[in-house]
N, C-alpha and C positions, 0 to 999 in steps of 0.2 A: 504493500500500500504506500502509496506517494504522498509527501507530507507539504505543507506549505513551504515554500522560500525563509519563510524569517522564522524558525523554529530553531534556538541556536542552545548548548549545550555548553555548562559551565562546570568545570572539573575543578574543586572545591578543594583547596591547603587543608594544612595540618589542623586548623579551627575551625569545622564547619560554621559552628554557629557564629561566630566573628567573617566568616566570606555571604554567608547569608544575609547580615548585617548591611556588611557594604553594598551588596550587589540591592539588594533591597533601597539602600537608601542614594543612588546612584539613579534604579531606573523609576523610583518613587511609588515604587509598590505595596505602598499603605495609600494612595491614592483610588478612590473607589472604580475609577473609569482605568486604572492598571491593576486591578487587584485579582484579577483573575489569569494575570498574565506570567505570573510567576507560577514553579511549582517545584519543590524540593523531593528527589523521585529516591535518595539513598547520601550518606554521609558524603561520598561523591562528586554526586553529579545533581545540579541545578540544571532544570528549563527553564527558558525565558521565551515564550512568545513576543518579540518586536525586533524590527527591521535595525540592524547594530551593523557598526565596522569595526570589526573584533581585531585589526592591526592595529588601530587606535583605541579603542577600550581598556585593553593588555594594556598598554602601559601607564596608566592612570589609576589601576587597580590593583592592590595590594595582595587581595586573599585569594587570587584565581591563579590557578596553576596551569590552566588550556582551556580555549574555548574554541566553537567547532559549530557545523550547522548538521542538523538529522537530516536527511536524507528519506528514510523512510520505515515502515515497522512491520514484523511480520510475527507469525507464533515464533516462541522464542526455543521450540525443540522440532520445527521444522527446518532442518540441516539445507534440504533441499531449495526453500526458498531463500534462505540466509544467505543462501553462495549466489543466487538470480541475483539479487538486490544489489551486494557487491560488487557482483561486475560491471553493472552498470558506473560506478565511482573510479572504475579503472580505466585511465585514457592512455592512448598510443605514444610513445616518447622516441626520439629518437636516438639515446640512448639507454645504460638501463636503467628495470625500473625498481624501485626499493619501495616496499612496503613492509607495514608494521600493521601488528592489532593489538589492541587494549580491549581486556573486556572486564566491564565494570558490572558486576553483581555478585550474592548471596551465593549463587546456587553453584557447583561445578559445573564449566565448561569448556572442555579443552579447545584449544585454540591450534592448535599444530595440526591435524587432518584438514583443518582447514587453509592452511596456511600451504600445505601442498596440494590442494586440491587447486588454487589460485593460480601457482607455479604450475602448476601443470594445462590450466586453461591459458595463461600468458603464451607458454612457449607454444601452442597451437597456432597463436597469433603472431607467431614471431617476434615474439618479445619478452627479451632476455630480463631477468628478475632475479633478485635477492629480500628475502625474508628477512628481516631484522626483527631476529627474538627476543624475548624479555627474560634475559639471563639473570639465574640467579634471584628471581623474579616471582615469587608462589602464584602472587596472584592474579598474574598476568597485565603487567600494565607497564608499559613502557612509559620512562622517566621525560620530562619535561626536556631535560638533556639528553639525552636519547634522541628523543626527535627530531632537535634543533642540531644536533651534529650529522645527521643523518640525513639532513634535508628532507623530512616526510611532512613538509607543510607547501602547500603553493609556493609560488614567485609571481611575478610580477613577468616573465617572459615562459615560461614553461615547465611543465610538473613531471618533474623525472623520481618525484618519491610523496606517498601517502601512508597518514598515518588511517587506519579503520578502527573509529569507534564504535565497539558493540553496546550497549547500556540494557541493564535489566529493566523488566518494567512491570511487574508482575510478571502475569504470562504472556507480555510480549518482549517485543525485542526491539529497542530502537537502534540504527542503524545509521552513521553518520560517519564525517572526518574530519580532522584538526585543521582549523583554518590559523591557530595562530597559537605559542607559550607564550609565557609571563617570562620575562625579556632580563633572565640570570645573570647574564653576562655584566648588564648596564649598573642593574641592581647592586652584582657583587663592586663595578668597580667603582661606583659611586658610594658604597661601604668603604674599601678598604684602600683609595686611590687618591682618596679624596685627602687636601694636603695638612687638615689639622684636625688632629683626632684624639679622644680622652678616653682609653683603653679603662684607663684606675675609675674614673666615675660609673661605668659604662655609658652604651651608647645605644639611641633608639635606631633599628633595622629600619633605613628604607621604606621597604614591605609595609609597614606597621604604621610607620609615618603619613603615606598614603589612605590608608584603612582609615585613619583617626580625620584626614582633613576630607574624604569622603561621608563620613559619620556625619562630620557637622552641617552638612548641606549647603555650605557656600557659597553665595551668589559670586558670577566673576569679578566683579566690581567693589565686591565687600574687602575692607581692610582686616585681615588675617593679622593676628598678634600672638605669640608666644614669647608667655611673661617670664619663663625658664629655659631661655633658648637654647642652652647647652652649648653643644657645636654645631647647631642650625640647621639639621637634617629635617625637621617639619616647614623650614620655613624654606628649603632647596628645595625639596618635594613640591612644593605649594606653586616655586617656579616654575617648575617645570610642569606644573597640570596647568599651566594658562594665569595665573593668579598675579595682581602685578602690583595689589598694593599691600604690603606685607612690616610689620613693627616685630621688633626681636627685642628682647632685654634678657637679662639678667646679673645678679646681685655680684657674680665674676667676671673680674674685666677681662682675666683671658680668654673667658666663656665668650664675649662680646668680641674679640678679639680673632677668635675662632671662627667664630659667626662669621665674620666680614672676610678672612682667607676664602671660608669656603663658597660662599655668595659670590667673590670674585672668579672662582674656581670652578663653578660652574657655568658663569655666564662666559665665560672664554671657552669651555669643551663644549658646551651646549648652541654657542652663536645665538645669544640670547640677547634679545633687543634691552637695553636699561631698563632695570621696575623702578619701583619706586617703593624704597625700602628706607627703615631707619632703626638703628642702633641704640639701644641705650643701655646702660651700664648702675642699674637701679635694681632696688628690692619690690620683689612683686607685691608687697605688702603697703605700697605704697604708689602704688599703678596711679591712680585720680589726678597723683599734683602735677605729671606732667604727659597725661594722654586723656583728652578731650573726653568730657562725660557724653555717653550715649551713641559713639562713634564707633565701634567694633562692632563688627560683621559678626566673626566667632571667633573665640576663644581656644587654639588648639595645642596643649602640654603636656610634656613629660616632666614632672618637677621634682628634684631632688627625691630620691626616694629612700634615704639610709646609707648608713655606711656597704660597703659593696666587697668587703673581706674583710676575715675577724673577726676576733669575737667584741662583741656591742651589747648593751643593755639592752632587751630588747621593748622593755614596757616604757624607758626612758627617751627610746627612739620612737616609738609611738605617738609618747604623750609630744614631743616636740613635733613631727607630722603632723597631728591632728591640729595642733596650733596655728601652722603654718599653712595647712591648708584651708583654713577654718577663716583665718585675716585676710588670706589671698581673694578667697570666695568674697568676701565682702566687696573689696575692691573690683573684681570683677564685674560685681550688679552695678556699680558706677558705670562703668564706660563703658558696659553692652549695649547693643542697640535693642528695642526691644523687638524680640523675637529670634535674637541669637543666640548661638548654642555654644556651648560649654565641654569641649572634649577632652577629655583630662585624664591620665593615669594617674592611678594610685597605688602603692605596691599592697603587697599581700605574700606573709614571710612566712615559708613554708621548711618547718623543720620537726619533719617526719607526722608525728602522732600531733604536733603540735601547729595549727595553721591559723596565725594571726592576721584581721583584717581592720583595717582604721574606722572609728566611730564617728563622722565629720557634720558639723554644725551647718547645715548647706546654704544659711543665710538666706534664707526666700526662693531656692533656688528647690527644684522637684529634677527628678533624676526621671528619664525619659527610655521607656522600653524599645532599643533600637530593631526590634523582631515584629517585621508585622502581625496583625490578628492572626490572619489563615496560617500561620505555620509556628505559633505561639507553643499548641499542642504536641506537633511532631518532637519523637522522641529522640530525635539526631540532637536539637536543639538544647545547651546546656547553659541555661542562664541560672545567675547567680539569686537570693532571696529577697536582695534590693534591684533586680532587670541589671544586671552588669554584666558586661563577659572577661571571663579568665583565659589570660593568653601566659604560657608558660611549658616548659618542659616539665615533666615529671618530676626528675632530681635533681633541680633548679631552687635555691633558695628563696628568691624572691622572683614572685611571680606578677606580670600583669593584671591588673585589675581595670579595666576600660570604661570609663563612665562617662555617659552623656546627659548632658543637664540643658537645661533652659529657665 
């Protein structure tokens, strides 16, 4: 069965419910006239009904690891129409051709008869092929890297490799290919390239960076401020999704200092037209006396979160947190504009049997469930008792705690 044009498939990171998030508040799918346009099919894989350019999407997007358009669906243990469908996705090259399959579901399905049954329908066609397997791989799903080395996504001149998405769907089978990855390469060297960096404080991923200045739903035109800029990777990010009016501070002037290397740092690798940014070298607890009440768009940080090795008091590091975040907020409802949002980490210190989360005064401020209705209930979805999501590794000290306020 033959599926619409704009029926496009999103291959979900490590935090489903944090890529459901973004992608939700991206295509504004708590909107009633898109609310039916989402639909979250396994911790995986997202559907999206609407017409997207998923070369540009991917890199604006934090939490998506591949997005790809269906193609079409059939019973998902008819072997025979599985392989019909497929080859229609398969086009003539004039060299060879390299193909991949991922198959994303619950149930066993081996992927390798089929995989020669395609090699064997190619070379009918006089056309030479190589299978790119998922080594090492249980569950059948070729890496994002993988792909992108591989060349099993379009060009822009000619398609000499395809990746084939299989996707569960109950008992069908949606059936589709990778139009495009989440862009590692750019990612990692804008992490680790980039020319002033605070290993000892840590540092906020990219990835993450992105995620959080999606959360807040920013208009282009709205002034982006982060009160805690660290070494400016929320407010690089922010460049580079189009954003041009952008405020940095913080209470360290190297931090500030850092900020403006890397600001320069990318607007020279990026060939990025002037924004129009400004620096300050202040305590966020004191935002008002010199950033215009009522003038911020939104509010997007990662702020001080604890000592980062060692051993610390840990009730002593709390009670100063709560304080800190507690003054900031105040300042905050100063200079927001009203109906600006508030994207904010907060840590949450994870040691063992014992998991610490801060108590915080929100000052007028309501903490905002970034999960729409329709998918509040699905069990992938893991939000926290106050609507927050936890972004962390397992045996990771101090974990992510991501809150959106307004």
């Amino acid at each position: 069965m033959k599926i619409k044009n704009n029926l496009n498939f999103f291959i979900l990171g490590n935090n489903p419910t944090l890529s459901v998030a973004e992608i939700s508040a991206v295509f504004n799918l708590n909107k009633k006239e898109n609310y039916s346009a989402g639909n979250l099919i396994s911790k995986d894989v997202f559907i999206l009904d609407k017409r997207i350019d998923a070369s540009q999407i991917i890199k604006k997007i934090g939490g998506t690891i591949k997005i790809g358009i269906v193609k079409s669906k059939t019973e998902r243990d008819n072997r025979e129409k599985i392989f019909s469908e497929i080859k229609k996705l398969l086009q003539k090259t004039d060299g060879k051709l390299k193909f991949g399959i991922s198959y994303y579901g619950n149930k066993k399905f081996d992927i390798k008869p089929l995989a020669m049954e395609i090699k064997k329908y190619l070379r009918g066609q006089n056309i030479s092929s190589r299978w790119i397997a998922c080594r090492g791989n249980s569950r059948q799903i070729l890496s994002s890297v993988a792909v992108e080395q591989n060349k099993l996504i379009p060009s822009d001149f000619k398609q000499n490799g395809i990746e084939i998405i299989l996707i569960e769907n109950q008992e069908q089978l949606l059936i589709g290919q990778t139009l495009t990855v989440q862009p590692f390469k750019e990612l990692s060297f804008r992490d680790y390239n980039r020319p002033a960096r605070d290993d000892y404080s840590g540092m906020l991923p990219p990835k993450i960076a992105q995620v959080m200045i999606n959360l807040s739903k920013a208009k282009p035109n709205d002034i982006i401020l982060d009160p805690f800029c660290g070494s400016g990777t929320i407010l690089t990010e922010a460049m580079l999704m189009g954003f041009q009016n952008l405020i940095g501070s913080d209470i360290s002037k190297k931090a500030v200092s850092d900020t403006e290397k890397n600001i320069e740092w990318i607007e020279e690798n990026y060939k990025l037209k002037i924004i129009n940014y400004k620096l300050f070298n202040k305590n966020a607890v004191g935002l008002s006396k010199f950033i215009k009440r009522n003038s911020i768009g939104a509010i997007i940080t990662e702020p001080y979160l604890g000592p980062q090795r060692g051993r610390f008091n840990i009730k002593q590091t709390i009670q100063n947190l709560e304080k800190l975040y507690t003054e900031s907020l105040a300042e905050f409802k100063k200079i927001l504009k009203p109906g600006g949002k508030v994207v904010m980490v907060w840590p949450v210190f994870n040691f063992g049997k014992n998991i610490y989360k801060l108590k915080i005064n929100l000052k007028n401020f309501k903490i905002i469930n970034p999960i729409p209705d329709q998918f509040r209930e699905n069990e992938i979805i893991k939000l926290t008792d106050r609507k927050t999501i936890i972004y962390g590794r397992k045996n990771q000290k101090i974990w992510r705690e991501i809150v959106v306020m307004e």
